[in-house]
PyMOL Python script that loads the backbone (N, CA, C, O; Angstrom):
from pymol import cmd

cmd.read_pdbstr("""\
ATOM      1  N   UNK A   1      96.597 108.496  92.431  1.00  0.00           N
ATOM      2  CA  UNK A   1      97.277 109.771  92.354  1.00  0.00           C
ATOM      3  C   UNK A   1      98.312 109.809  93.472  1.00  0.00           C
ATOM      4  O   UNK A   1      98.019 109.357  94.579  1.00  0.00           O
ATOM      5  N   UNK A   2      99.443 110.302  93.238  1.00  0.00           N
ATOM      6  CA  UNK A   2     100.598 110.468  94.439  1.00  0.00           C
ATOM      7  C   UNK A   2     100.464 111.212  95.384  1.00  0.00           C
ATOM      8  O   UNK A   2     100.364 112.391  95.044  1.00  0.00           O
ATOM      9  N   UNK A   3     100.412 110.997  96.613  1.00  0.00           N
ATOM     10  CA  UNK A   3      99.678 111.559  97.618  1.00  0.00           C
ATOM     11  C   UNK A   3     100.295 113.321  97.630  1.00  0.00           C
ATOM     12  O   UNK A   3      99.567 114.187  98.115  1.00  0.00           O
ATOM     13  N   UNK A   4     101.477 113.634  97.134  1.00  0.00           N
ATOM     14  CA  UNK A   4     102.313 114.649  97.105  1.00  0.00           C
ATOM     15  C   UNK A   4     100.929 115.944  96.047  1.00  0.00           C
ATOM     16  O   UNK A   4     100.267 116.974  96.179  1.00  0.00           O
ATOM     17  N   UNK A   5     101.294 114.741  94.991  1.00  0.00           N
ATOM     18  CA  UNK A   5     100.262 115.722  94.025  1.00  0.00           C
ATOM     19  C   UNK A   5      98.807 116.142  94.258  1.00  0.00           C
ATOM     20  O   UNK A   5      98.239 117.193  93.959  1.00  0.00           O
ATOM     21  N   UNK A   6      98.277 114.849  94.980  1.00  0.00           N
ATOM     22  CA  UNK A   6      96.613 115.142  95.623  1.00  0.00           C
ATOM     23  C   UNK A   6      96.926 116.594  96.765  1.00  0.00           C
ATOM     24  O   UNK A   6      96.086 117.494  96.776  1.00  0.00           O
ATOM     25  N   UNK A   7      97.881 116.670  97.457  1.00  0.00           N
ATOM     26  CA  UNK A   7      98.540 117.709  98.726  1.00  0.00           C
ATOM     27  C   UNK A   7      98.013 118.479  97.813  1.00  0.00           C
ATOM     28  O   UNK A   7      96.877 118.944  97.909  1.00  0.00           O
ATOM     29  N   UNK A   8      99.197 118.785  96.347  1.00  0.00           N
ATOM     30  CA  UNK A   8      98.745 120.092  95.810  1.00  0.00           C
ATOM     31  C   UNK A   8      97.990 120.458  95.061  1.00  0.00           C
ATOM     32  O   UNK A   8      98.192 121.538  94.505  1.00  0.00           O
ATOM     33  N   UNK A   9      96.847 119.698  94.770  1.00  0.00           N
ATOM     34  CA  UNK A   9      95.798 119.759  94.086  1.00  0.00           C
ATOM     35  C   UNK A   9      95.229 120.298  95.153  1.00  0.00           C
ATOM     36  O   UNK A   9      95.112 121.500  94.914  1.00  0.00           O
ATOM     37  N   UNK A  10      94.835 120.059  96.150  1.00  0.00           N
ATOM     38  CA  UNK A  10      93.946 120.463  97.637  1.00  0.00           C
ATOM     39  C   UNK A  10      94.312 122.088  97.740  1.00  0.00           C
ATOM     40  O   UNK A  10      93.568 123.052  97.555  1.00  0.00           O
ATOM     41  N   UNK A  11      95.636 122.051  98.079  1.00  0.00           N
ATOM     42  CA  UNK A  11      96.813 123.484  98.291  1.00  0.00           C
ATOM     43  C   UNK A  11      96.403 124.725  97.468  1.00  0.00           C
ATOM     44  O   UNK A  11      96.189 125.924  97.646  1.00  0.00           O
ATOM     45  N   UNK A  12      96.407 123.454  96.087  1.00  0.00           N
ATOM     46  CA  UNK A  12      96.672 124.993  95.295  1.00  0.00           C
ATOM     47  C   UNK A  12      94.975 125.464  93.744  1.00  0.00           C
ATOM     48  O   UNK A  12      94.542 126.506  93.252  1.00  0.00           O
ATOM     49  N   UNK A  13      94.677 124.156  93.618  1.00  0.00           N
ATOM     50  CA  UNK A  13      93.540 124.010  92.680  1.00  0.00           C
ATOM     51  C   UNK A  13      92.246 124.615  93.235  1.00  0.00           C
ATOM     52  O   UNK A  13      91.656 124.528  94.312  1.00  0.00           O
ATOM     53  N   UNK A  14      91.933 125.572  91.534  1.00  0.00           N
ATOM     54  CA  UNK A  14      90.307 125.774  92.093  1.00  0.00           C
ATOM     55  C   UNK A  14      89.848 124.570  91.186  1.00  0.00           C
ATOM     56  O   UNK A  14      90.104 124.394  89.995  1.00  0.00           O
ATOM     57  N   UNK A  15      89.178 123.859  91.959  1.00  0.00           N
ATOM     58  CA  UNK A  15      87.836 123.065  90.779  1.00  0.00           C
ATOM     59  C   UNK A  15      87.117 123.345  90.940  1.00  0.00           C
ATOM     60  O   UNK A  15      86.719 123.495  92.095  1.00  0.00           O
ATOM     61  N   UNK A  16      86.216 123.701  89.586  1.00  0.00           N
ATOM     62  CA  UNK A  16      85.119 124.219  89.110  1.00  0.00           C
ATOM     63  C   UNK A  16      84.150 122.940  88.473  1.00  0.00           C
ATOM     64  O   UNK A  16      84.370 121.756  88.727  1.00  0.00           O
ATOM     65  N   UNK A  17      83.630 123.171  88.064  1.00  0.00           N
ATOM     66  CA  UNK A  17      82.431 122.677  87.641  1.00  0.00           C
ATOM     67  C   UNK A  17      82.591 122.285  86.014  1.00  0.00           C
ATOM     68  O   UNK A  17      83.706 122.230  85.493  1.00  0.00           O
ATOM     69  N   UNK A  18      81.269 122.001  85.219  1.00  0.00           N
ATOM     70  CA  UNK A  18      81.721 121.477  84.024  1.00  0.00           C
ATOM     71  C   UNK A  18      82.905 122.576  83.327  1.00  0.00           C
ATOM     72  O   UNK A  18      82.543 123.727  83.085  1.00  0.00           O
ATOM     73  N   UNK A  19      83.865 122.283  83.123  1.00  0.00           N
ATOM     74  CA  UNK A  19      84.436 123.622  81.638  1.00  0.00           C
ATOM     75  C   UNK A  19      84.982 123.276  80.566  1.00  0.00           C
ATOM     76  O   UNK A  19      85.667 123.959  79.805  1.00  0.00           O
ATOM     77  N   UNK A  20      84.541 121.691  80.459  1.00  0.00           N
ATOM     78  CA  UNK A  20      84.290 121.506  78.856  1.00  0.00           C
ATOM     79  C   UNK A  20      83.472 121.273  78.170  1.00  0.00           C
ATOM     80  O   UNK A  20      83.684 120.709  77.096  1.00  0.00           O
ATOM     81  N   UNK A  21      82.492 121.566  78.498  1.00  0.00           N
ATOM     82  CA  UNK A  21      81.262 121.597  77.134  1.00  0.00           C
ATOM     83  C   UNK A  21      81.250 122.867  77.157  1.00  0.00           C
ATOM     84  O   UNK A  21      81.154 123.432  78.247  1.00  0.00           O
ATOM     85  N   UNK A  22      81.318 123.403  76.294  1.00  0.00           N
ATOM     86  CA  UNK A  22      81.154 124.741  75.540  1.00  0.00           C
ATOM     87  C   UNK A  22      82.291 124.933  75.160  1.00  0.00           C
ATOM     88  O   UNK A  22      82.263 125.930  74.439  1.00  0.00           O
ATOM     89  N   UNK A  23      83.849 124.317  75.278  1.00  0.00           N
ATOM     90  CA  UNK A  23      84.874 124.476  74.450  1.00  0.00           C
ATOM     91  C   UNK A  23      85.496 123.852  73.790  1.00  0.00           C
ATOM     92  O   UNK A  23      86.677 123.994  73.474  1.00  0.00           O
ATOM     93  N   UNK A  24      84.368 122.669  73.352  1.00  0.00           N
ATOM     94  CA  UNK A  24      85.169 121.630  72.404  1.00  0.00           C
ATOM     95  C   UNK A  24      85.328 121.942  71.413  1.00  0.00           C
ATOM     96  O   UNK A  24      86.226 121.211  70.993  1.00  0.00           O
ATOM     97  N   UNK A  25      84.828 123.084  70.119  1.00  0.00           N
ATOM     98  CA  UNK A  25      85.221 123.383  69.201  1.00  0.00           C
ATOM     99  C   UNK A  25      86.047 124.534  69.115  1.00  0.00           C
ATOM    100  O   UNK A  25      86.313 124.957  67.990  1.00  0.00           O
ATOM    101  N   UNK A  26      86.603 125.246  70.354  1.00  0.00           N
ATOM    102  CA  UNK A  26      87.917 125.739  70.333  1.00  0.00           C
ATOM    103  C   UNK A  26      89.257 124.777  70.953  1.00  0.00           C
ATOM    104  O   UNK A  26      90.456 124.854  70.688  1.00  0.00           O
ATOM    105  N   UNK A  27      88.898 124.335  71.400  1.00  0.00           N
ATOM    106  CA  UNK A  27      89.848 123.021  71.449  1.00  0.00           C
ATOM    107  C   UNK A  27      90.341 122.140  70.535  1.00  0.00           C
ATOM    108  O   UNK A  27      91.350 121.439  70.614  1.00  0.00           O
ATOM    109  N   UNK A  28      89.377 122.256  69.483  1.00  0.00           N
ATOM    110  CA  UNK A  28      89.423 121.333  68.006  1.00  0.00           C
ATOM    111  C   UNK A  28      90.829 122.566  67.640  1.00  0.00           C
ATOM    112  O   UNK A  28      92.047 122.389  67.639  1.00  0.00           O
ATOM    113  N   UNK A  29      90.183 123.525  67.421  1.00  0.00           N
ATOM    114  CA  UNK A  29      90.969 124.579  66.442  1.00  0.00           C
ATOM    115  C   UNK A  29      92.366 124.796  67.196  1.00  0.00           C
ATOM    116  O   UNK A  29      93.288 125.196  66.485  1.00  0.00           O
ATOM    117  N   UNK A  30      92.614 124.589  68.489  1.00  0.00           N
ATOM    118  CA  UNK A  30      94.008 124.692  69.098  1.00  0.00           C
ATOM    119  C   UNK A  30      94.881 123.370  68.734  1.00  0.00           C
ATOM    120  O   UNK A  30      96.068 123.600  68.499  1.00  0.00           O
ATOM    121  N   UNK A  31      94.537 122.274  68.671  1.00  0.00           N
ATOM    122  CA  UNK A  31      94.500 120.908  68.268  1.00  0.00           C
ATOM    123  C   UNK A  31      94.621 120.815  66.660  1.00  0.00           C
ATOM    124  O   UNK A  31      95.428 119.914  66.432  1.00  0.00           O
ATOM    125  N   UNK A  32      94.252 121.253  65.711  1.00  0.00           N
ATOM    126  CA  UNK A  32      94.300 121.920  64.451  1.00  0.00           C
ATOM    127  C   UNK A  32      95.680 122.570  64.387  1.00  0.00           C
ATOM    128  O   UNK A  32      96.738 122.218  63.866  1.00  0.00           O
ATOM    129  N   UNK A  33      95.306 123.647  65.099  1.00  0.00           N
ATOM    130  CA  UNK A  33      96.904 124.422  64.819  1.00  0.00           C
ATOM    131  C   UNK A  33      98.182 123.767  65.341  1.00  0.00           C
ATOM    132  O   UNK A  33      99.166 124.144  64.705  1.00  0.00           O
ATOM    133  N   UNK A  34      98.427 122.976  66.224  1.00  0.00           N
ATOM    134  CA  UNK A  34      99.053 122.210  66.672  1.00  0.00           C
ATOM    135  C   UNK A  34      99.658 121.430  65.465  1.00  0.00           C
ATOM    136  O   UNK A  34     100.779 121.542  64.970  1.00  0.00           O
ATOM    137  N   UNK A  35      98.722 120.688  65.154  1.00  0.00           N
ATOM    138  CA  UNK A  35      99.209 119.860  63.766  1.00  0.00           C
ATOM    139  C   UNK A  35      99.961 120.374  62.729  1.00  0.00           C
ATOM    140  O   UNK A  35     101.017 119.926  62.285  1.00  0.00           O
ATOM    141  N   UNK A  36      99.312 121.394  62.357  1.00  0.00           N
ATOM    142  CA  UNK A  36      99.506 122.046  61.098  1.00  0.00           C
ATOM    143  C   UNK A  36     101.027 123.067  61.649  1.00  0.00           C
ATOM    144  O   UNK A  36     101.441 123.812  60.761  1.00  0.00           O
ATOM    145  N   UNK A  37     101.688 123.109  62.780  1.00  0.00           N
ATOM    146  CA  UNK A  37     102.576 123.266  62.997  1.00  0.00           C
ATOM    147  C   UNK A  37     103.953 121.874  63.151  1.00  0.00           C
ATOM    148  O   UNK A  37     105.077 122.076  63.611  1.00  0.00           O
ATOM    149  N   UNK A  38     103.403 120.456  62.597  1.00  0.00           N
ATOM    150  CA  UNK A  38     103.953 119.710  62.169  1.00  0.00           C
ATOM    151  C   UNK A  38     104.426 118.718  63.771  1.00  0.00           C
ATOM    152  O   UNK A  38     105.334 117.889  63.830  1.00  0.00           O
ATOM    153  N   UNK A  39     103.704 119.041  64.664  1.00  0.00           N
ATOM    154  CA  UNK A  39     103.326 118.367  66.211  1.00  0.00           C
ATOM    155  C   UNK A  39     102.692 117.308  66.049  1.00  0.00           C
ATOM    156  O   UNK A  39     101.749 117.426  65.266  1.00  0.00           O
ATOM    157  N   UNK A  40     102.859 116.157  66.550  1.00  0.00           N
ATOM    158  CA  UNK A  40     102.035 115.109  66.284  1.00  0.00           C
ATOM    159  C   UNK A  40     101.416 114.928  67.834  1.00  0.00           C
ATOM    160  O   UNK A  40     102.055 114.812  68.879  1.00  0.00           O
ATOM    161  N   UNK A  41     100.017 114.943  67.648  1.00  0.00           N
ATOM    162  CA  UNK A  41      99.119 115.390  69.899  1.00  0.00           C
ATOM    163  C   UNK A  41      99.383 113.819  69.260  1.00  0.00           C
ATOM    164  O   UNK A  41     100.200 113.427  70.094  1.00  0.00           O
ATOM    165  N   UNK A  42      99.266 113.039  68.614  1.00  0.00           N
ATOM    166  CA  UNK A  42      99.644 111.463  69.238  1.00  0.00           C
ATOM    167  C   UNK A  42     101.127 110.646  69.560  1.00  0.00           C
ATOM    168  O   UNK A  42     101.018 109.537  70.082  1.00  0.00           O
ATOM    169  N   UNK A  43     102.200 111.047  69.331  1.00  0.00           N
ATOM    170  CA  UNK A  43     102.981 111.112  69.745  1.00  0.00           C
ATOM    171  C   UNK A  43     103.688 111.631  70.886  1.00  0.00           C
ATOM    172  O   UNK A  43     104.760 111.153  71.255  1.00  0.00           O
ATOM    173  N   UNK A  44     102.851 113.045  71.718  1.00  0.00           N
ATOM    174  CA  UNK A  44     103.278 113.658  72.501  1.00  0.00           C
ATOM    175  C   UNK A  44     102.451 113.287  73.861  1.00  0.00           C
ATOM    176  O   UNK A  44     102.697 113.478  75.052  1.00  0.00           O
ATOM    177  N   UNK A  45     101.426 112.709  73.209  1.00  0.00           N
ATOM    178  CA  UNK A  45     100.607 112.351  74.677  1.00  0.00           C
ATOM    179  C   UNK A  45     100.667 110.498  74.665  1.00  0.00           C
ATOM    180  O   UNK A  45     100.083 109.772  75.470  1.00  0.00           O
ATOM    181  N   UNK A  46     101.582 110.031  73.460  1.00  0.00           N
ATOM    182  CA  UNK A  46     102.442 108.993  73.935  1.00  0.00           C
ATOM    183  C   UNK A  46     103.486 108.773  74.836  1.00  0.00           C
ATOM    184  O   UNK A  46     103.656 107.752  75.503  1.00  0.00           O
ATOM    185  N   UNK A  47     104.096 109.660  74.825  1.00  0.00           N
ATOM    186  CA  UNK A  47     105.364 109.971  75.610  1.00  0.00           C
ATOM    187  C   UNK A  47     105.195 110.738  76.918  1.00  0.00           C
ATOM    188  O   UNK A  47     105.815 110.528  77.961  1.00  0.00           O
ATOM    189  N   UNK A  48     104.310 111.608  76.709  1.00  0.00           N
ATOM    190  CA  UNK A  48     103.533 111.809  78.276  1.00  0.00           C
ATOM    191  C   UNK A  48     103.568 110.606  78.803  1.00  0.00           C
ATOM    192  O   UNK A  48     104.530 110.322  79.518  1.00  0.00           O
ATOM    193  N   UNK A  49     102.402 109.524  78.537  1.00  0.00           N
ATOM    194  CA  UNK A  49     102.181 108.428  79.085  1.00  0.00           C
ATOM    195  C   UNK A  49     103.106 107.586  79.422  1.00  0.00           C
ATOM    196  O   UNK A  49     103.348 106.948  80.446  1.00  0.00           O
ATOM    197  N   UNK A  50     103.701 107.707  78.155  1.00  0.00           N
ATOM    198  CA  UNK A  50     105.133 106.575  78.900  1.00  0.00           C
ATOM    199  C   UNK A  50     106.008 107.372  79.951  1.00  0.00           C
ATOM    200  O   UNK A  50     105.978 106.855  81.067  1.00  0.00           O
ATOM    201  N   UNK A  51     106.590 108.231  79.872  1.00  0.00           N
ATOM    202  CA  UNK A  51     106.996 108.676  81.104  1.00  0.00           C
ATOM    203  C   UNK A  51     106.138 109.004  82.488  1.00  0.00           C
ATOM    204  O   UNK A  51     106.726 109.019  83.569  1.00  0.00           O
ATOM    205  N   UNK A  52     105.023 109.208  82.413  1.00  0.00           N
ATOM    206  CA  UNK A  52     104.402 108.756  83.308  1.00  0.00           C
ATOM    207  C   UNK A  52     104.260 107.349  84.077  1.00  0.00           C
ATOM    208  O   UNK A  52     104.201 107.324  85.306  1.00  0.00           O
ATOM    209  N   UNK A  53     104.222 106.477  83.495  1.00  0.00           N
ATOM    210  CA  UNK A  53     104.166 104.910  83.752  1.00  0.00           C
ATOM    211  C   UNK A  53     104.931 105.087  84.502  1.00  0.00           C
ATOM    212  O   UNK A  53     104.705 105.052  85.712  1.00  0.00           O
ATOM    213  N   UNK A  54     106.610 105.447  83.719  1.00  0.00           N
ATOM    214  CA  UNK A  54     108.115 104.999  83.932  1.00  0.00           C
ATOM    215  C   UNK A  54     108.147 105.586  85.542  1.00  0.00           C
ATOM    216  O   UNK A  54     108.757 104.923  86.381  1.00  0.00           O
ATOM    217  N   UNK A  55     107.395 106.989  85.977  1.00  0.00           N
ATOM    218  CA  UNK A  55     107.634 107.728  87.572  1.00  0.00           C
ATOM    219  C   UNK A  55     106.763 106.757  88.547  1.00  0.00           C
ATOM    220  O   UNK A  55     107.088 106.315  89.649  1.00  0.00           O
ATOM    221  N   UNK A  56     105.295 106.515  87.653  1.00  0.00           N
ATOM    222  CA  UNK A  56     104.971 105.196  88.942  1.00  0.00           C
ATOM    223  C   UNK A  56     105.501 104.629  89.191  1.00  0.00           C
ATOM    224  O   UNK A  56     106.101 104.776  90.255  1.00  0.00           O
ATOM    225  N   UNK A  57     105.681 103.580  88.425  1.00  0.00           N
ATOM    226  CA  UNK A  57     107.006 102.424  88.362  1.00  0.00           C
ATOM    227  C   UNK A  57     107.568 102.606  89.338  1.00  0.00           C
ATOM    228  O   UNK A  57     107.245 102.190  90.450  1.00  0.00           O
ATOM    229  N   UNK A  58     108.939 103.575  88.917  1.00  0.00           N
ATOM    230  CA  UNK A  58     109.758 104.384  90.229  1.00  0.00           C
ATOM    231  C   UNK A  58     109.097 104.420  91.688  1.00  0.00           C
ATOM    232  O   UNK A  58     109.549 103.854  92.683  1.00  0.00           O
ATOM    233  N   UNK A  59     107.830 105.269  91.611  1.00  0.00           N
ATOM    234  CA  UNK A  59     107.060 105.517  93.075  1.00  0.00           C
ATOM    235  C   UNK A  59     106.692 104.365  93.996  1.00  0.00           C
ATOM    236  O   UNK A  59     106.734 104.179  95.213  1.00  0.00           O
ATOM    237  N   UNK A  60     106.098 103.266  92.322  1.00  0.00           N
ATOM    238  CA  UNK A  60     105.517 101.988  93.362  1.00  0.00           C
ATOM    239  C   UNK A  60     107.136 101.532  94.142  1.00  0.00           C
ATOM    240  O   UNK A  60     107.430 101.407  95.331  1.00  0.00           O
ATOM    241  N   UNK A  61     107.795 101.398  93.134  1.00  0.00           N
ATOM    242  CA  UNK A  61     108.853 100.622  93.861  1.00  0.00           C
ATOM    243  C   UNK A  61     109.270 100.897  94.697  1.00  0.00           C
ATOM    244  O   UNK A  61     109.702  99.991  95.409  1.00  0.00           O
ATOM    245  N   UNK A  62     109.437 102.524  95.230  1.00  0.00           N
ATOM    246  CA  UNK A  62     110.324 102.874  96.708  1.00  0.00           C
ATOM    247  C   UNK A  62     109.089 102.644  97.898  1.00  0.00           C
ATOM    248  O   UNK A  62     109.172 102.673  99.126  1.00  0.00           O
ATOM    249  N   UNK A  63     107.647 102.348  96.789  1.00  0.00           N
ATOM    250  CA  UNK A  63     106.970 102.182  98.511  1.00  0.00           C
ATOM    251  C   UNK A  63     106.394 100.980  98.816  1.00  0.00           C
ATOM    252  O   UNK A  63     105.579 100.792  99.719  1.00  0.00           O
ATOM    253  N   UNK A  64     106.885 100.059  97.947  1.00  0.00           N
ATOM    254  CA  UNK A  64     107.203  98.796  97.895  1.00  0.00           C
ATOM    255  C   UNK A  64     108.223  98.175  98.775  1.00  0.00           C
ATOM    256  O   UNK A  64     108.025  97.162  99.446  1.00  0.00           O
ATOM    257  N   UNK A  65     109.456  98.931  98.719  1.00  0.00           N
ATOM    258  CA  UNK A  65     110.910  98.885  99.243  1.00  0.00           C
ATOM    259  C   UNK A  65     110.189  99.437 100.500  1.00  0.00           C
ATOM    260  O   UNK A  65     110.283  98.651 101.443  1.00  0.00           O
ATOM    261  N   UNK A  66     109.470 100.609 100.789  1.00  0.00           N
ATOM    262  CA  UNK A  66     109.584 101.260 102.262  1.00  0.00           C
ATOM    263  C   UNK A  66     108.566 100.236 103.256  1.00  0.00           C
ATOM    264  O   UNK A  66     108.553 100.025 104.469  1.00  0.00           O
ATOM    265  N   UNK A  67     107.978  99.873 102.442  1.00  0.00           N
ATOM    266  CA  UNK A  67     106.845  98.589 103.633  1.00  0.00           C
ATOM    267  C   UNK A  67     107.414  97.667 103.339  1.00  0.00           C
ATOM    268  O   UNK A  67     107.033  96.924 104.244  1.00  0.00           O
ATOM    269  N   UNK A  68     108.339  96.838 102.512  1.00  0.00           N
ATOM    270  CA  UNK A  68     109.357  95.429 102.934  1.00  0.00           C
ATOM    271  C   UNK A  68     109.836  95.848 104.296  1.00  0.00           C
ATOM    272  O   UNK A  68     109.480  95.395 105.384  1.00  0.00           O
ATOM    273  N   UNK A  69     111.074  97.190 103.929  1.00  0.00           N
ATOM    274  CA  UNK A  69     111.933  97.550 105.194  1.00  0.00           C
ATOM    275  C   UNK A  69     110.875  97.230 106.531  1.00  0.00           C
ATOM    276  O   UNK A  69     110.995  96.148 107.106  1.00  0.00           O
ATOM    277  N   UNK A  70     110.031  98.037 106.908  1.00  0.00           N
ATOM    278  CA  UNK A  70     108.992  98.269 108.185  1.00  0.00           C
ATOM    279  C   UNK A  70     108.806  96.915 108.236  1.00  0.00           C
ATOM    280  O   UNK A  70     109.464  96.439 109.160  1.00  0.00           O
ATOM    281  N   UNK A  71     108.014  95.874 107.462  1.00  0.00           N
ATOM    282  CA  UNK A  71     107.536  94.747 107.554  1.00  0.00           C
ATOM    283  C   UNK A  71     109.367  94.033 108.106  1.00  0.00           C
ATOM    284  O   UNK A  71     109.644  93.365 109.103  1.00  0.00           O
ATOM    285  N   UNK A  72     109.814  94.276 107.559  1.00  0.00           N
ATOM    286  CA  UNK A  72     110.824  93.233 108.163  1.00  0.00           C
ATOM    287  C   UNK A  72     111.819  94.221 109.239  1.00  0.00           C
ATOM    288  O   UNK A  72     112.874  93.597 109.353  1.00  0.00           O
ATOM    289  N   UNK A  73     111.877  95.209 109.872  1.00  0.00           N
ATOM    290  CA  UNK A  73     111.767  95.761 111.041  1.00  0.00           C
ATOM    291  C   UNK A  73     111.150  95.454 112.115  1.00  0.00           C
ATOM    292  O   UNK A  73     111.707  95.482 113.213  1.00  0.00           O
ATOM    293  N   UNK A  74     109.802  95.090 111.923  1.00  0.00           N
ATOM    294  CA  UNK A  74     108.808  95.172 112.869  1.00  0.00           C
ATOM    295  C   UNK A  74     108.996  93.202 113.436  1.00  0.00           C
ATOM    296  O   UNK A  74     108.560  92.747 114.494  1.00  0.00           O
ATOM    297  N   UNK A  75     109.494  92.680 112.721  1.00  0.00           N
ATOM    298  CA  UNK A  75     109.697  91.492 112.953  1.00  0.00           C
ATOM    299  C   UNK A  75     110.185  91.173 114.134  1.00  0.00           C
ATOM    300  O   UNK A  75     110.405  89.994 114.413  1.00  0.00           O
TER     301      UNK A  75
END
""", "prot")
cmd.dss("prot")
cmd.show_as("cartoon", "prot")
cmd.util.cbc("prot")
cmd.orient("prot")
């Protein structure tokens, strides 16, 4: 997790305890309506994912780049 986002998970999140068992069959029916509004949840949480990848990617690389720099600073 990106240390930025763990910050605001800490900052700003309540976590609670279990809160999905007891709402998986309203979750079905939100997931249902979704569809039947012509949404494809597999396509959209494809593209979540891939753009997700694509910001690690990005993240690893500048802190990849920021400990080369230091490592070859410190030289």
């Amino acid at each position: 997790m990106p240390e930025k986002t763990l910050e605001a998970t800490f900052d700003h999140a309540e976590i609670t305890s279990d809160s999905v068992t007891g709402s998986y069959a309203a979750a079905n029916e939100v997931l249902d309506a979704i569809a039947a509004q012509g949404i494809s949840y597999d396509e959209v949480t494809q593209q979540l994912e891939d753009e997700g990848v694509e910001k690690f990617i990005v993240s690893w690389s500048g802190l990849l780049n920021d400990v080369t720099t230091a490592l070859e600073a410190a030289k």
